[in-house]
MARBADREN-714530 format. One record per residue (C-alpha): x, y negated, z; residue number from 1. Coordinates in nm, 3 decimals, padded with zeros to 5 digits. Example, Ala and Ser with C-alpha at 12.3 -4.5 7.8 and 13.67 -1.06 7.14 Angstrom:
% MARBADREN-714530
[balum [01.230,00.450,00.780],1]
[balum [01.367,00.106,00.714],2]
//
This chain:
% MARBADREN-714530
[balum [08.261,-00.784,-01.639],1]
[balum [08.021,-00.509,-01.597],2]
[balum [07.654,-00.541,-01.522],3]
[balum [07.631,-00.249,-01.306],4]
[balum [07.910,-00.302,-01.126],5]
[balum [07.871,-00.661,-01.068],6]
[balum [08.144,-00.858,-01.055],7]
[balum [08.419,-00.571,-00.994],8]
[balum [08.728,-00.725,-01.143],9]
[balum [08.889,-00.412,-01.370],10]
[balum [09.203,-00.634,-01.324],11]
[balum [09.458,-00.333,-01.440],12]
[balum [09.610,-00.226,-01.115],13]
[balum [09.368,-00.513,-00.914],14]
[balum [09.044,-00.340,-01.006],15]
[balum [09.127,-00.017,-00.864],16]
[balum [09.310,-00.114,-00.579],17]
[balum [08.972,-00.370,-00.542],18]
[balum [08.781,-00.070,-00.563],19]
[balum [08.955,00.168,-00.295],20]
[balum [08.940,-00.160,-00.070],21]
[balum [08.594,-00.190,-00.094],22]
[balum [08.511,00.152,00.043],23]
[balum [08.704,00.023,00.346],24]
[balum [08.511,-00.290,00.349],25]
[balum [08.192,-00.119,00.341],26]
[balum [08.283,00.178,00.576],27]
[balum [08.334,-00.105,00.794],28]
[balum [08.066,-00.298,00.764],29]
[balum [07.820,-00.008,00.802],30]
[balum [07.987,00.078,01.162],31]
[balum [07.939,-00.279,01.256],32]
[balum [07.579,-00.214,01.149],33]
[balum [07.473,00.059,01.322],34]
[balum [07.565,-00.054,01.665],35]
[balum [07.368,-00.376,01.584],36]
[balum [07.634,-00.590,01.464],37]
[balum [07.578,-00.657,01.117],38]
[balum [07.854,-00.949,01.037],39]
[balum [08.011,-01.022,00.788],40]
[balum [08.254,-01.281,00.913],41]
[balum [08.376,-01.024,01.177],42]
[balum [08.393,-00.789,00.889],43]
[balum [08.673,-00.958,00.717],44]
[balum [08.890,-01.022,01.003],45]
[balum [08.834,-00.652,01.115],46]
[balum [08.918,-00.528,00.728],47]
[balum [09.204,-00.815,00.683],48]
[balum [09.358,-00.627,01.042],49]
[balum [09.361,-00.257,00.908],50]
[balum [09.535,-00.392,00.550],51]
[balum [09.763,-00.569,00.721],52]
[balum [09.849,-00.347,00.957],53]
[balum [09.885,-00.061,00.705],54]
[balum [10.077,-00.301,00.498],55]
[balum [10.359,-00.350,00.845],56]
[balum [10.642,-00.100,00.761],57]
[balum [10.662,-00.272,00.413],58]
[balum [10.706,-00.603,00.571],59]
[balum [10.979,-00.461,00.767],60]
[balum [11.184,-00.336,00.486],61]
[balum [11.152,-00.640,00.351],62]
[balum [11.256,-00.847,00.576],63]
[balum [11.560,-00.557,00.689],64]
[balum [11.666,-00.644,00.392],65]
[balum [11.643,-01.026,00.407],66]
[balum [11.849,-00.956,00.700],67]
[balum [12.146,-00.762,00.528],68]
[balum [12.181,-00.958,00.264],69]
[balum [12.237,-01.285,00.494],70]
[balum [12.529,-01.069,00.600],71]
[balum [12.679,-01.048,00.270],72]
[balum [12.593,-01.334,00.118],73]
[balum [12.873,-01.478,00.184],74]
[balum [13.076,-01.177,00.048],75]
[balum [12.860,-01.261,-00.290],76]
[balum [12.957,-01.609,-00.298],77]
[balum [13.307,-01.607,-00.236],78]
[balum [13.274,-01.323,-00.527],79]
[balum [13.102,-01.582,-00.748],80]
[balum [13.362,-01.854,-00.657],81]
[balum [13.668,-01.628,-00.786],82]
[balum [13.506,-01.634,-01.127],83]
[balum [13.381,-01.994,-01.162],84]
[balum [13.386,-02.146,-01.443],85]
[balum [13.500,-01.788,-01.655],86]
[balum [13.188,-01.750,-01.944],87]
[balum [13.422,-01.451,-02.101],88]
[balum [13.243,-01.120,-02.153],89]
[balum [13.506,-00.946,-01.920],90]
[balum [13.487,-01.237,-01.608],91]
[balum [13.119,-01.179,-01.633],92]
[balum [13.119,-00.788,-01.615],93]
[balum [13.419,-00.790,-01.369],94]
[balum [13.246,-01.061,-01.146],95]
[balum [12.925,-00.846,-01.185],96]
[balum [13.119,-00.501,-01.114],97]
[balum [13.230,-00.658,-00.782],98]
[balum [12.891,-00.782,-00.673],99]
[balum [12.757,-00.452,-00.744],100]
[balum [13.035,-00.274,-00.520],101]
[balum [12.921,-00.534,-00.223],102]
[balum [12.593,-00.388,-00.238],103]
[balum [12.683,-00.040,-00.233],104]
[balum [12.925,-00.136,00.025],105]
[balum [12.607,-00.229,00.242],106]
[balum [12.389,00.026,00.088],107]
[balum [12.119,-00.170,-00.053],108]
[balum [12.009,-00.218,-00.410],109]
[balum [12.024,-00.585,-00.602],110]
[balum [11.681,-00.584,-00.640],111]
[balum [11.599,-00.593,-00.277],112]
[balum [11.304,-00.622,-00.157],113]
[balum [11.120,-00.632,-00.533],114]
[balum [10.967,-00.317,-00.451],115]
[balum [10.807,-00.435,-00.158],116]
[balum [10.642,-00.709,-00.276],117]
[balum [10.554,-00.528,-00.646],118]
[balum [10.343,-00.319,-00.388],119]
[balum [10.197,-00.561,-00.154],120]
[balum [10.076,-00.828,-00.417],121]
[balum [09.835,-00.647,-00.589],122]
[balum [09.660,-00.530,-00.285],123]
[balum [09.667,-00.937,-00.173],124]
[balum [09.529,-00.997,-00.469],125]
[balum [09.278,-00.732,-00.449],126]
[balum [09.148,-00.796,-00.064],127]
[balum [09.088,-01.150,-00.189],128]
[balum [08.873,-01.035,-00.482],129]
[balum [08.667,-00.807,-00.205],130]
[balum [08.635,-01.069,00.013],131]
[balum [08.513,-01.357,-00.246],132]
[balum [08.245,-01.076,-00.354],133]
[balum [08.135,-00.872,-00.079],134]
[balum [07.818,-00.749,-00.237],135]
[balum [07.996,-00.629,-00.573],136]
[balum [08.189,-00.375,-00.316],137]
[balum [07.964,-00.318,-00.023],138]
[balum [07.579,-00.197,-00.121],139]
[balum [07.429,-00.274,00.184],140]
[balum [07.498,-00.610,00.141],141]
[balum [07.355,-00.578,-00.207],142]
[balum [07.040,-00.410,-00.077],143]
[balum [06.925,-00.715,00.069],144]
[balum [06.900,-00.891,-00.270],145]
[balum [06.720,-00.654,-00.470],146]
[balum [06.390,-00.693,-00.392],147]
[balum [06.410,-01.074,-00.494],148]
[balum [06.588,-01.039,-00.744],149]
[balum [06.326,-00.746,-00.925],150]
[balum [06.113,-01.051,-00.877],151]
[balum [06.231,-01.298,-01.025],152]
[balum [06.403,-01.129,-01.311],153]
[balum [06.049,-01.071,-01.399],154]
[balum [05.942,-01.462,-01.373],155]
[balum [05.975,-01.659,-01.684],156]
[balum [06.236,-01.963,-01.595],157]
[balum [06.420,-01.789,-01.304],158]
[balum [06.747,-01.705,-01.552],159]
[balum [06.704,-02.139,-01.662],160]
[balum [06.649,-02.255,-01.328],161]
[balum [06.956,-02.065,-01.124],162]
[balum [07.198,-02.140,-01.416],163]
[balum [07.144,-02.491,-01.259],164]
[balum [07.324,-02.391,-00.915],165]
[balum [07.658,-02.499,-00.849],166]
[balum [07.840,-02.191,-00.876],167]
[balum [07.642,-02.039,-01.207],168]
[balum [07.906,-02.189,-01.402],169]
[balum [08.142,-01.917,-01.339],170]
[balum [07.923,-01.725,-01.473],171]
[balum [07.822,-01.789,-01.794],172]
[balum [07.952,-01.523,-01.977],173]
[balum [07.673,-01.300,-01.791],174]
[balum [07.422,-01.507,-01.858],175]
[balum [07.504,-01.477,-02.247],176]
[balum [07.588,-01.178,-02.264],177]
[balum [07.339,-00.938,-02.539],178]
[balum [07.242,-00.695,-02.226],179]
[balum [07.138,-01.016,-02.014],180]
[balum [06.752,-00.947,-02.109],181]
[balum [06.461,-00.962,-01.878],182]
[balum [06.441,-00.692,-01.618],183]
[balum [06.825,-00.541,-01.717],184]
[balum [07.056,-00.482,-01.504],185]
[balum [07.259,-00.719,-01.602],186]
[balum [07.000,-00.998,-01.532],187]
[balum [06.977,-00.848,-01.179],188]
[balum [07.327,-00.844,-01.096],189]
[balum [07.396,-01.157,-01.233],190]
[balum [07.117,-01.326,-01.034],191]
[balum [07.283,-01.163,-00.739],192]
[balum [07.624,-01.304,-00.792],193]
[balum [07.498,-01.680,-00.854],194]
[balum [07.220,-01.606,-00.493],195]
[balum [07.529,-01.492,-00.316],196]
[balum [07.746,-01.802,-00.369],197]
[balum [07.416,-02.059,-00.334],198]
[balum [07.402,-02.324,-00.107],199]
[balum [07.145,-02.337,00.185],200]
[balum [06.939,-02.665,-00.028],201]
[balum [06.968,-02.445,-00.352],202]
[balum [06.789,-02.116,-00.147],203]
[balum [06.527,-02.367,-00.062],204]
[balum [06.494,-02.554,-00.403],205]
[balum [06.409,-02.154,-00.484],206]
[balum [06.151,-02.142,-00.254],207]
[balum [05.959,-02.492,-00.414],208]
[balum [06.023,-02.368,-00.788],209]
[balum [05.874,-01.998,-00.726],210]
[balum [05.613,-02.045,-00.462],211]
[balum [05.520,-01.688,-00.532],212]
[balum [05.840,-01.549,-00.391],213]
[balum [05.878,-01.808,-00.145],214]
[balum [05.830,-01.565,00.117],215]
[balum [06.030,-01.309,00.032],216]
[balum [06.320,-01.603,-00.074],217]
[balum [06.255,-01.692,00.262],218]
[balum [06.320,-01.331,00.440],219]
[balum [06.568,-01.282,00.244],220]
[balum [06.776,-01.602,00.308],221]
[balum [06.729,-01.510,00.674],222]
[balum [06.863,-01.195,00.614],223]
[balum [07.150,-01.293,00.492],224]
[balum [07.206,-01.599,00.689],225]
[balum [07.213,-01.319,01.026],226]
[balum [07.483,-01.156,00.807],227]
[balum [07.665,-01.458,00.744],228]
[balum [07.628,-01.635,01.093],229]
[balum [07.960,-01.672,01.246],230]
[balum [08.031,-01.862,01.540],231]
[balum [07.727,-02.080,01.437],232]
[balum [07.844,-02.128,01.068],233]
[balum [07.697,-01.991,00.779],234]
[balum [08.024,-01.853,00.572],235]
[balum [07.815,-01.856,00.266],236]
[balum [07.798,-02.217,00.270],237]
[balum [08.175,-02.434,00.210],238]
[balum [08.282,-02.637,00.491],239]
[balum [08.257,-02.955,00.280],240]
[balum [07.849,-02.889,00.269],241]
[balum [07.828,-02.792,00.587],242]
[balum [07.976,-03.127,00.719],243]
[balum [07.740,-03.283,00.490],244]
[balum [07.415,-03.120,00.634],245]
[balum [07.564,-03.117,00.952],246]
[balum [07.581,-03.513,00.985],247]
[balum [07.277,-03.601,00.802],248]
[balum [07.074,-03.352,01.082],249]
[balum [07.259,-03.489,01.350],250]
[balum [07.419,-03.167,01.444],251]
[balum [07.760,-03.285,01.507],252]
[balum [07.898,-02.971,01.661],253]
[balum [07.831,-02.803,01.281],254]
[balum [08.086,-03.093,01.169],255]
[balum [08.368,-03.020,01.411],256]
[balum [08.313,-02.639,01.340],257]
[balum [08.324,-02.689,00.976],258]
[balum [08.633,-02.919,00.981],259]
[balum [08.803,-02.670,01.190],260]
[balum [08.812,-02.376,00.914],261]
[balum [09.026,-02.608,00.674],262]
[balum [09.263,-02.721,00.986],263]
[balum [09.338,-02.350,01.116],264]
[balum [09.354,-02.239,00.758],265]
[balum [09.626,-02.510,00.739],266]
[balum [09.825,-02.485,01.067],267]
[balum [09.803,-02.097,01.093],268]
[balum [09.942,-02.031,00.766],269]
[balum [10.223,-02.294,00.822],270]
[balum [10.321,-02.133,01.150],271]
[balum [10.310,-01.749,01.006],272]
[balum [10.542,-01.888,00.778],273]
[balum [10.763,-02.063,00.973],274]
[balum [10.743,-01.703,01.197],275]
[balum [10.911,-01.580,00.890],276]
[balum [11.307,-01.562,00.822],277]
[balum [11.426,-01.825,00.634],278]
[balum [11.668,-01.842,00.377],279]
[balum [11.974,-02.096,00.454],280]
[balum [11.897,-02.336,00.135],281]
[balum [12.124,-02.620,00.265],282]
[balum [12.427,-02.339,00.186],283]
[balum [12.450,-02.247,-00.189],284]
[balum [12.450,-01.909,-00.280],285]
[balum [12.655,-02.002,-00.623],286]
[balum [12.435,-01.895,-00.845],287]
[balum [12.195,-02.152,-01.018],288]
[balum [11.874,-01.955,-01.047],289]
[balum [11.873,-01.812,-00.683],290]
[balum [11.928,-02.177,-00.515],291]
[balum [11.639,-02.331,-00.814],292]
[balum [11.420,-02.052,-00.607],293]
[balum [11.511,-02.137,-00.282],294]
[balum [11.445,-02.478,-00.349],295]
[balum [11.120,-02.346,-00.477],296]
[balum [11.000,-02.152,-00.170],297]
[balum [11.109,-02.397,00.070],298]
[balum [10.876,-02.671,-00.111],299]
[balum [10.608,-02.392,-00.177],300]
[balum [10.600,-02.327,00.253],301]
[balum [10.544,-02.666,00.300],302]
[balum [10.259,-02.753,00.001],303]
[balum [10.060,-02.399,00.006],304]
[balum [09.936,-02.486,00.356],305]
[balum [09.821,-02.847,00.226],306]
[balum [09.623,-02.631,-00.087],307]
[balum [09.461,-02.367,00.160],308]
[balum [09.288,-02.664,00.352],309]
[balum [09.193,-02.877,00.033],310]
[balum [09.031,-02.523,-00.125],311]
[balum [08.918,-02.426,00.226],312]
[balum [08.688,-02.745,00.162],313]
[balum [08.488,-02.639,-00.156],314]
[balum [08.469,-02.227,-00.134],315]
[balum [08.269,-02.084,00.067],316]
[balum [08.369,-02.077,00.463],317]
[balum [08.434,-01.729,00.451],318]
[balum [08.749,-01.736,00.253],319]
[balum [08.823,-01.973,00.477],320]
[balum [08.784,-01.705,00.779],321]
[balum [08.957,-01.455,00.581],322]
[balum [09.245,-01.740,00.514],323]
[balum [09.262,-01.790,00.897],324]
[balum [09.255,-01.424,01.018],325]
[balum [09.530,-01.322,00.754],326]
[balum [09.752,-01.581,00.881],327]
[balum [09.695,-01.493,01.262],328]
[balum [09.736,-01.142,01.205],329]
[balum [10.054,-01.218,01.000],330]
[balum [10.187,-01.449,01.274],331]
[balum [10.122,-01.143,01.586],332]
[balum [10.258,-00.941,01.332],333]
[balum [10.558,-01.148,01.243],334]
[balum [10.645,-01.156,01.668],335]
[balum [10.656,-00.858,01.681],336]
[balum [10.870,-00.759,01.388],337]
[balum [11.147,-01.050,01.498],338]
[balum [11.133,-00.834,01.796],339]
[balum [11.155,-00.548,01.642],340]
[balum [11.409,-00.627,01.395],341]
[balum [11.643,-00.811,01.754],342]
[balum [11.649,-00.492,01.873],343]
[balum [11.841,-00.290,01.540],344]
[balum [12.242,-00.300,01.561],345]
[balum [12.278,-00.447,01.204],346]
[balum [12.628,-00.369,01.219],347]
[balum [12.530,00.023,01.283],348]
[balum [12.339,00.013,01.044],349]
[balum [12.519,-00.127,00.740],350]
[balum [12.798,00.133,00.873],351]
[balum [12.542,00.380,00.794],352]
[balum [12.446,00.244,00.497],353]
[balum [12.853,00.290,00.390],354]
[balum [12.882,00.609,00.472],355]
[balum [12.552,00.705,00.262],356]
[balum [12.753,00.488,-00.046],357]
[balum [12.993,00.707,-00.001],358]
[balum [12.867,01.030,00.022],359]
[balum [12.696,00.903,-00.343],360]
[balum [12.957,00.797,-00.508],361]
[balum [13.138,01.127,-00.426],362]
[balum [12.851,01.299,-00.554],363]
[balum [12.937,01.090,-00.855],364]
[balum [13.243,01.175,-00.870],365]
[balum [13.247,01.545,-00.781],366]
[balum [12.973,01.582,-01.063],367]
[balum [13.219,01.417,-01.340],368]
[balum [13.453,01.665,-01.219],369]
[balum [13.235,01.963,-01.296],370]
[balum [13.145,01.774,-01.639],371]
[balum [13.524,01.746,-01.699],372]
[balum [13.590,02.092,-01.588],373]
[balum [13.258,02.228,-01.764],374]
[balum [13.460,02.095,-02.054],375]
[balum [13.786,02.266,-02.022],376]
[balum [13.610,02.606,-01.994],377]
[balum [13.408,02.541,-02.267],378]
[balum [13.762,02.458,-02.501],379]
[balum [13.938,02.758,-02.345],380]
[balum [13.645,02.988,-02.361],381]
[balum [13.648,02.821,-02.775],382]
[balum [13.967,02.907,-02.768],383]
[balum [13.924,03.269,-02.653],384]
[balum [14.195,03.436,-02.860],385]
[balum [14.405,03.170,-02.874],386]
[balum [14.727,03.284,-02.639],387]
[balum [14.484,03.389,-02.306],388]
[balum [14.585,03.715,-02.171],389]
[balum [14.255,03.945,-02.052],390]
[balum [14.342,03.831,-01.656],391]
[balum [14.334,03.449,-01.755],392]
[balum [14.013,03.518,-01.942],393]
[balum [13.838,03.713,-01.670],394]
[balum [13.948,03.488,-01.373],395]
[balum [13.834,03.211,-01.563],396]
[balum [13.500,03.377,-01.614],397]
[balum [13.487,03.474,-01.264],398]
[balum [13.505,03.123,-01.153],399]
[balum [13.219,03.045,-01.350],400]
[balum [13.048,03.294,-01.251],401]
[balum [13.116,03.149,-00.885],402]
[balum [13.050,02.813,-00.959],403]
[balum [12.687,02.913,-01.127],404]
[balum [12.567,03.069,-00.773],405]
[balum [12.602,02.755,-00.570],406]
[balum [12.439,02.545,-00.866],407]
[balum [12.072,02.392,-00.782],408]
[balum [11.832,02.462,-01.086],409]
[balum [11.850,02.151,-01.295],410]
[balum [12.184,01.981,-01.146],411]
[balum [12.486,01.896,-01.331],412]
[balum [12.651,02.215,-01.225],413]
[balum [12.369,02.426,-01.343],414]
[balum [12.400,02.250,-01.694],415]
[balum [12.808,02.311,-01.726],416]
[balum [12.774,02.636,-01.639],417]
[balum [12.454,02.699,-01.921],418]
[balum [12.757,02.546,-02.166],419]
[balum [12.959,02.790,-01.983],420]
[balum [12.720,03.128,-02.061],421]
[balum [12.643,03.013,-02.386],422]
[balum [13.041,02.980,-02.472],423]
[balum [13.089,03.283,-02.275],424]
[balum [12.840,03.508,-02.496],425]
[balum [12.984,03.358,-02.855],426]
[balum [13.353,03.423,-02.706],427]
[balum [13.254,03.761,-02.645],428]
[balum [13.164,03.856,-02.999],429]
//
């Protein structure tokens, strides 16, 4: 992790992605800013909107595609059927020839939807790393530590006494590191990431251990608490504390607002996906791996829900918010893609898909032709003096000659008739 850059995962493929996100996130941020609405929490669900939305007309291939291959499906099984219980090299490759005709038949390619999701995960995975460090990716949030932090990195005990916070633990590797030395960079930055995951009681257990910051600890907690104030919960704090402080003040309504993140986190992911189309797991698809994963994502729909509320608990609120939002968004989203996707003639469409199977395989097959062809001129133009009168030999060159001028610059044509010239010119010698 670098000490200038925080901690900016350089994840390959993450960190950049992280990286282009965090523009957005701080674009954002700073328009919420200057018309005096400097929030982080609203932030996040505005940011987790745009990705989403950008991310749409994947979504809808995707699940265009879950919808096709429910159609043939059963063409697929009753494929896998004919050949059960054949292990023979030729069963196998006949059964797999057939499979692969069914989806050129319906125009789409085994691997589905793979592309899709090869594209959306790593930007999930990257809006998550944004949001769990917004001051790593947006400076103005960063600009509100610095002044403490020049502080204290220059007060002897400050490194000791924050490695005793909660969170400095996933951190430790900064703290050891050779360039962690009073006043670096890397001291700074580090000191940032532990302040930015502390707890309210930690912020103040600051205050009693430096009295000679206590101010500016002070200013610069309610800084950031304005920042992270959402609906009357700080987002820096988890849930789980929150309840705590919340019933030992008396403040019940902090309780009920605090359980709440967990339980929408919960219900609003179960709902998006139950929003989504499901795969028919009580019918087997005949093949052993594709049901083990149906299985899979059936029990994974019901359990990830249960996980999102138990982490909700423990991290910080505002992956809780971001949680909640992405799950909303998904399920608006998700309505209006069922709609969307009610509307398409599937039938129309997989005709289409037929006739653009066709036209390929054609295109196949008028290429092997020139190939074949490409190789008769090449074994009469070899041949040259072998029997061919001077009209056989200059019709045949004519039609190469023919052939070249509708021939696109790198096809198959254009590389028959390059054999063709080259044969041509040695011929003529």
């Amino acid at each position: 992790m670098s000490g200038i850059l925080l901690t900016k995962t350089s994840t390959f493929i993450i960190g950049p992605v992280a990286t282009l996100l965090g523009y957005l996130m701080s674009g954002i941020f700073t328009v919420l800013n200057k018309i005096g609405i400097p929030n982080i929490g609203l932030s996040i669900i505005i940011f987790t909107l745009v990705i989403y939305l950008c991310m749409m007309p994947l979504t809808i291939k995707q699940q265009k595609f879950s919808k096709l291959q429910a159609k043939m499906s059963p063409e697929l099984q009753a494929i896998t059927k004919k050949y059960e219980g054949k292990k023979d090299n030729d069963s196998i490759m006949a059964m797999n020839e057939e499979q692969k005709e069914v989806y050129k038949k319906y125009g789409v390619s085994p691997t589905g939807s793979c592309v899709q999701l090869l594209i959306q995960f790593p930007i999930l995975l990257a809006l998550y790393r944004v949001v769990y460090n917004i001051p790593a990716y947006v400076p103005a949030v960063k600009d509100v530590f610095i002044g403490l932090v020049d502080k204290l990195s220059s007060l002897a005990g400050s490194s000791e006494f924050l490695q005793t916070f909660s969170n400095a633990s996933y951190f430790s590797k900064q703290f050891s590191n050779e360039g962690f030395v009073a006043g670096s960079e890397m001291m700074k930055n580090t000191f940032i990431d532990v302040l930015n995951k502390a707890s309210t009681a930690e912020w103040m257990s600051l205050k009693d251990q430096f009295p000679s910051v206590s101010s500016l600890v002070q200013s610069t907690y309610d800084t950031l608490n304005e920042y992270n104030n959402f609906l009357g919960l700080n987002i820096a704090n988890s849930p789980w504390y929150t309840m705590k402080e919340g019933v030992s003040t008396g403040q019940y309504l902090l309780v009920i607002g605090a359980v709440l993140v967990p339980i929408l986190a919960a219900l609003s992911q179960f709902l998006s996906v139950k929003l989504m189309p499901q795969a028919n797991t009580n019918q087997s698809s005949g093949n052993e791996t594709a049901n083990t994963m149906m299985a899979s994502m059936k029990m994974m729909n019901y359990t990830m829900p249960i996980m999102s509320a138990v982490l909700c608990f423990t991290l910080p609120a505002g992956m809780g918010i971001y949680w909640v939002a992405g799950s909303v968004i998904r399920c608006i989203q998700q309505i209006a893609i069922n709609k969307h996707i009610d509307k398409i003639d599937f039938d129309e469409l997989i005709k289409k898909n037929q006739e653009k199977a066709s036209k390929k395989v054609k295109k196949e097959v008028d290429s092997s032709v020139v190939i074949r062809n490409a190789g008769i001129r090449t074994k009469a133009l070899a041949n040259y003096d072998n029997g061919m009168t001077q009209k056989e030999k200059d019709e045949l060159i004519e039609e190469a000659k023919r052939k070249n001028l509708s021939a696109k610059p790198g096809s198959i044509t254009a590389k028959a008739n390059m054999v063709r010239e080259y044969n041509e010119k040695n011929s003529s010698k």
